[in-house]
N, C-alpha and C positions, 0 to 999 in steps of 0.2 A: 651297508655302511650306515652305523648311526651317528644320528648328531643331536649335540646333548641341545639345542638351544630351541626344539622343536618339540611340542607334548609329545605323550606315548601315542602311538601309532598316526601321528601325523610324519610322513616322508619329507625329507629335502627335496624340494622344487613341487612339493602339489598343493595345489591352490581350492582355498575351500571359499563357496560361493558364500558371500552374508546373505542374512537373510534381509528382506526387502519388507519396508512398514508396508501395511496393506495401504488402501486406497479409500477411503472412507468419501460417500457423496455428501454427509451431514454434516462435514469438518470444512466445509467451504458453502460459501453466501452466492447469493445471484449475481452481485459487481464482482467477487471473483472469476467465475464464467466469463461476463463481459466484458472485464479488463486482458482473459487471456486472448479474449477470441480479435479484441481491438490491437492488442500487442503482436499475434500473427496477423493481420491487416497490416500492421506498419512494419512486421519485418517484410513481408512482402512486397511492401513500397519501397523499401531500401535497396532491398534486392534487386528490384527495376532499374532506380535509380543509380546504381551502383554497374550493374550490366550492361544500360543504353549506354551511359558517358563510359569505361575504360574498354566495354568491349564493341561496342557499336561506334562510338568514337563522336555521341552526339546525345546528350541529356534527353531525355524527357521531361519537358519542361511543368507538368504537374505535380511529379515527384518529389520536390524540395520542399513544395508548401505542406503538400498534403500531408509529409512526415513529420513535419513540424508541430501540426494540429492534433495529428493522431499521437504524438506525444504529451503534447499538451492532454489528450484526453486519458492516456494511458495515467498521468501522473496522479491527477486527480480522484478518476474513479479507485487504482491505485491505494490511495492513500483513506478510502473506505474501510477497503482489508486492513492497513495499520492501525486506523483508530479502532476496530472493529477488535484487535490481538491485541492491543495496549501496546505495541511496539514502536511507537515513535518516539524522538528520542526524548531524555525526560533528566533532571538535576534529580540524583536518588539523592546526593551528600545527607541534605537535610531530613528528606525520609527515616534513613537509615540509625542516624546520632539520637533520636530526639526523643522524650517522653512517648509513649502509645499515643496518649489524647491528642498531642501537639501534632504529632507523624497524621494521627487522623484529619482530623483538622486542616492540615495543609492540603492533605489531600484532596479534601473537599474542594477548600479554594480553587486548590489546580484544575478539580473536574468541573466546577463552575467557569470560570476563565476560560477554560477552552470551552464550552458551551457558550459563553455568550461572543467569542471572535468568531466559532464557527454559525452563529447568529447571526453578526456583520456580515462573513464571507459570506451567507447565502444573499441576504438583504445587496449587498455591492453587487455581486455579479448577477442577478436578477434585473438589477437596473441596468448595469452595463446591455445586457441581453434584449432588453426593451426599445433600449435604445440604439441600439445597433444596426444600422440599414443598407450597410457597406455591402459589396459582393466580395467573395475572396478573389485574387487577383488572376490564378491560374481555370479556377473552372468558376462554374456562374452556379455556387451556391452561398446563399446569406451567411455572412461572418456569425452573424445572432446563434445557428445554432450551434456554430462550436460554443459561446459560450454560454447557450440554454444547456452543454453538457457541463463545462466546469458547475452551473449550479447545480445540476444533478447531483455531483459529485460531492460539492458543500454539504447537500442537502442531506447525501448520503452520509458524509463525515457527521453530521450534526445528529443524527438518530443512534449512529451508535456511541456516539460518544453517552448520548444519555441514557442507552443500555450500559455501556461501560459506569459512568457516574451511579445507576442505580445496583447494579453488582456490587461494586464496591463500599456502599451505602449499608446494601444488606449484610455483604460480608464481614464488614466493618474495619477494613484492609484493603488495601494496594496490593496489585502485586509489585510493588517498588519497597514495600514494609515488610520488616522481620515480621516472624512469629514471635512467640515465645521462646521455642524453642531452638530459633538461630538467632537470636540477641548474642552481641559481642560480648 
């Protein structure tokens, strides 16, 4: 039995495997690693905390904080890989409309602006970090280094962003900016 809606010698009902992108180790950074390996730590901790209280019928009570944190550090380190891929989010409108020089130009601005808040973010959370001498409430480790990691994190945003800002400098282009040859 043929059926016309299927190429030539593919059969009704046979499934053909896609093929799978390879696995490249150079297409990912070291916060990549350590945000996946922090993000199995916290699903691990949900999974406790999720187990002791519906199946055990009694929390663990370190569970809540410590997923809290490990989120908190998952988001930060996190957001390394987006600045790192130019993926956060971003107003293209004006990119997209505007003379080349101007579209550059903005651009610049933008990769400066966010270089000098990711500037602040490290400078604020370094202080906060300093200053921190609280213990966490559930086990007896210093609140400071969760947040010596959010500055990690900053610090991490802040380096590639000015990889990002210097790419774009030399290329002379966003990737938020037409070519030439996709100009509307």
């Amino acid at each position: 039995m043929s059926d016309e809606r299927f190429p030539p010698g593919q059969e009704l009902g046979s499934i053909e495997a896609e093929e799978l992108d390879s696995f490249k180790f150079r297409d990912y950074a070291v916060e990549d690693y350590v945000t996946l390996a922090l993000f199995w730590v916290l699903l691990v901790i949900v999974f406790l905390q999720f187990f002791s209280r519906y199946v055990l019928g009694d929390s663990i009570a370190w569970t809540e904080e410590m997923a809290r944190y490990f989120l908190i550090m998952v988001g930060f380190l996190g957001s390394a890989m987006a600045v790192r891929k130019n993926s956060h989010i971003a107003v293209e409108f004006f990119y997209r409309y505007l003379p080349g020089t101007t579209g550059r130009v903005m651009a610049t601005l933008v990769d400066l602006a966010r270089i000098v808040f990711l500037v602040g973010g490290c400078w604020i959370s370094y202080q906060l970090a300093a200053r921190t001498h609280s213990m966490m409430v559930s086990v007896d480790i210093p609140k400071s280094y969760l947040y010596y990691v959010v500055f990690a994190g900053f610090v991490l945003m802040l380096l590639r962003a000015i990889q990002v800002a210097v790419r774009h400098w030399r290329e002379g282009t966003s990737e938020l900016l037409f070519t030439d040859d996709d100009a509307p």
